[in-house]
N, C-alpha and C positions, 0 to 999 in steps of 0.2 A: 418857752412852751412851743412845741410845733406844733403848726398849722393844721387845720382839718381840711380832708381831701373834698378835691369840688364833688358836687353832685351834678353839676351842668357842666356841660364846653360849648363853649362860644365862640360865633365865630365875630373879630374882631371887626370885619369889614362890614359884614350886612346883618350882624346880629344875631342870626341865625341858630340856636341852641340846639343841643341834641343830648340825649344820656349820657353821663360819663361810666365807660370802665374800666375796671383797673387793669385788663389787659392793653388798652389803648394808651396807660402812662409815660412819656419820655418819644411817643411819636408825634408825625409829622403829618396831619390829615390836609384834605383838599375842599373846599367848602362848594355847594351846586354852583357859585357867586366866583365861583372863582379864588378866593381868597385864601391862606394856606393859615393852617390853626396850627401853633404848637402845645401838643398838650403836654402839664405839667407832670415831672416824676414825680411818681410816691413820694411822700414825704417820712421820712423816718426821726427816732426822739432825736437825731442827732443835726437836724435842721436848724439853722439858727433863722430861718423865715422862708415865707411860704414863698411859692413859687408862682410868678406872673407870667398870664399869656401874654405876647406878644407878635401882634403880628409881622409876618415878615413881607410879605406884598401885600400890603393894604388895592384891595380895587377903587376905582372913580365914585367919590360918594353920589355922585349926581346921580349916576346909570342906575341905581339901586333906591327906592324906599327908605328912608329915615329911620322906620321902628318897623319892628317884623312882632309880631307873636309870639310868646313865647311857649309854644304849644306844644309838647313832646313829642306829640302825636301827628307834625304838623309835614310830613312826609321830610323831615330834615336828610339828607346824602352825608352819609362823610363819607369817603375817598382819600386813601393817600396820594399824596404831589407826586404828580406825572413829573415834575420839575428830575433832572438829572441828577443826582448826588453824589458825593463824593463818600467813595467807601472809606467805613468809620470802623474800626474795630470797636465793639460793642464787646460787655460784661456776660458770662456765659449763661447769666440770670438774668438776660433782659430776656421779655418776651415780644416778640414780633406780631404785630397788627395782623399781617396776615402767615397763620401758620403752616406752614410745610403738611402734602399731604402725608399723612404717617404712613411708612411701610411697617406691614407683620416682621419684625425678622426673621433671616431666614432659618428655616431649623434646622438644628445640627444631623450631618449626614451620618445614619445610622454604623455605629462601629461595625466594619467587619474582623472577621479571623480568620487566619489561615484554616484552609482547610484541607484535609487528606485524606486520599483517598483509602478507602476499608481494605489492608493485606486481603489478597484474593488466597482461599483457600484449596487447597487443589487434593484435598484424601479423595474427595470424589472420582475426579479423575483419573488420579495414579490409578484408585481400585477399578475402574473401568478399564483402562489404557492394560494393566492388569491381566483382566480377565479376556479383553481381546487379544492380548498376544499368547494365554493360556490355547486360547481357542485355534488359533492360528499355528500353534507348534502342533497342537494334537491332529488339527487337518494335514500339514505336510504331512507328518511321521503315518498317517492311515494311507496319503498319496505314495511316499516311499516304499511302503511294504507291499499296496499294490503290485507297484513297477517290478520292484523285485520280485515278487510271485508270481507273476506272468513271466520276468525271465525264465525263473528256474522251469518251472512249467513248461515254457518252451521248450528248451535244455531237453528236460525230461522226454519231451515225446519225442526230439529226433534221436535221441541214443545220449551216451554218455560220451562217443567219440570217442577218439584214440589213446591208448592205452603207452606208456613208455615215453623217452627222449623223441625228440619233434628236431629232426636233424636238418639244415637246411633253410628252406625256407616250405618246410613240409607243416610248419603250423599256419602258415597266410593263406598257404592253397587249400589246406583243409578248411578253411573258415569261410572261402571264396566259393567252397563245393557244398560249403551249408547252408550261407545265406545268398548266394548268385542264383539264377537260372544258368544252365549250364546243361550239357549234351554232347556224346560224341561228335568229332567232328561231320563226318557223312550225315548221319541223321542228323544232325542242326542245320546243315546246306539244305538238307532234305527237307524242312519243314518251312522255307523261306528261301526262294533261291536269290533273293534280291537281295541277302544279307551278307557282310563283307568281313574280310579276316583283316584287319592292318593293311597294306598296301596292296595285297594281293587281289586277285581275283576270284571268283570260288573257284575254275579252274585249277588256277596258282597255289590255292591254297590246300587243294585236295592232294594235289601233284606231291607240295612237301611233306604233307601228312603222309602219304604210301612210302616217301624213302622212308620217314623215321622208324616207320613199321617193317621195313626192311630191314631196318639196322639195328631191330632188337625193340624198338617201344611198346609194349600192352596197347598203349590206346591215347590216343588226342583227344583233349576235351578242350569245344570254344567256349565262351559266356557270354552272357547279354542276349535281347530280343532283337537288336537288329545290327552291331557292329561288336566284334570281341578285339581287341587290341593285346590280349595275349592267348597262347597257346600252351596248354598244359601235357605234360608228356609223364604219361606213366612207365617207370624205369623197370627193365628188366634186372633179372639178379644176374646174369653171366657180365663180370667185368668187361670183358672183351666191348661186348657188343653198349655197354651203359661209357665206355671209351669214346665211343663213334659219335655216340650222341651230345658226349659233354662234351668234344673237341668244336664239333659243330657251334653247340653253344656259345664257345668263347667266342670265337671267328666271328659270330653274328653279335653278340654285346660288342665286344670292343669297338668294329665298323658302327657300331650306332652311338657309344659310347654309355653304354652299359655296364652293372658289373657284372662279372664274369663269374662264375659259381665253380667252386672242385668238387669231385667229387668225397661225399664225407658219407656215403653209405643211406642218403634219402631217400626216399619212395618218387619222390615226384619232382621234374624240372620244369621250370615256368620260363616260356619263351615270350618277350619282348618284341613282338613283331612291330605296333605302333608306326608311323609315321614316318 
């Protein structure tokens, strides 16, 4: 038969009682007296006899009172033995006097999932991107046609210009007589005498102007408002004397290293005076 579980524990040295429970079974308490109680395990059907306390350091019976009370109530201490022990591996069903304070466990870290970002959509933009470069061809092309209609415009009001082969170099001077300032040479000394021909002087410069008018030219035209770097000569039709003039001309290109021009039947020789 097994034994029936105590209902008191005792302490062996000074008597001392207190409640027994079943959590307290198979340990090792400390008595106020000093004295160490071991309480008995559970007993299970498989017990062949109950189980005795035993003390294990009995205290000095003198120091202590003979009989104590047995009062429940009687402010009894149990404590477990400060005494050191030696670690026991223990049943993973004992339960310990004093137990562990319990932690929450911890809670699982909520799953995540990849995530991705939303395809960015772009009709918006194209149709915008769109519509500004719609808007941007149709502003050039009204800028273009501007430009061009003040060309012609221009064009238009100083004449249509010269008519025929442009022999020479009879199209640069014509273009030099359309958009330059430009004047006989006398009248242009005339209106600035501070203004300068190429190396010459105005003196120097008037001097060469009369021979070439000597030697057959219509007329000298300088350019510019205040220095011209070439002199333009309006050619007679008598070969002879359009001879004199081109002979000149090479004489003075080559010494500067110029080119030298033939004659091919031009209206106008552009002289290189310069530097």
């Amino acid at each position: 038969m097994p034994s029936a579980q105590p209902t008191r524990i005792v302490c062996p040295s000074c008597k001392r009682s207190g409640p027994y429970r079943p959590e307290l079974a198979g340990k090792r308490l400390k008595c106020k007296c000093g004295g160490t109680i071991e309480v008995p395990a559970a007993s299970t059907a498989e017990d062949d006899e109950p189980l005795h306390i035993e003390p294990v350091r009995p205290a000095a019976a003198a120091s202590m009172p003979a009989e104590q009370p047995e009062n429940p109530d009687d402010g009894y201490d149990i404590r477990e033995d400060d005494i050191p022990k030696r670690p026991v591996e223990r049943p993973a069903d004992v339960v310990s006097y004093r137990t562990a304070t319990s932690e929450a466990p911890e809670e699982p870290a909520p799953q995540t999932y990849p995530t991705f970002a939303r395809p960015k959509t772009y009709g918006r933009n194209v149709e915008a991107e769109q519509s500004q470069l719609v808007k941007l061809v149709i502003l050039l092309v009204v800028i273009v046609g501007i430009i061009a209609g003040s060309i012609f415009g221009i064009k238009m009001l100083k004449g249509s210009g010269p008519t025929g082969p442009q022999l020479g170099e009879d199209q640069d001077i014509e273009a030099k007589l359309s958009d330059e300032y430009h004047k006989e040479i006398h009248a242009w000394f005339q209106e600035d005498s501070s203004r300068i021909m190429g190396p010459w002087t105005q003196s120097q410069a008037l001097s060469q102007a009369d021979r070439w008018q000597q030697d057959g030219a219509k007329q000298v035209i300088a350019f510019g408002s205040r220095m011209s770097m070439v002199a333009v000569i309006e050619l007679p039709d008598d070969p002879a004397k359009r001879k004199a003039l081109f002979d000149w001309q090479a004489q003075w290109h080559r010494d500067h290293f110029q080119k030298v021009w033939g004659d091919v039947g031009q209206k106008y020789l552009m002289i290189r005076v310069g530097f």
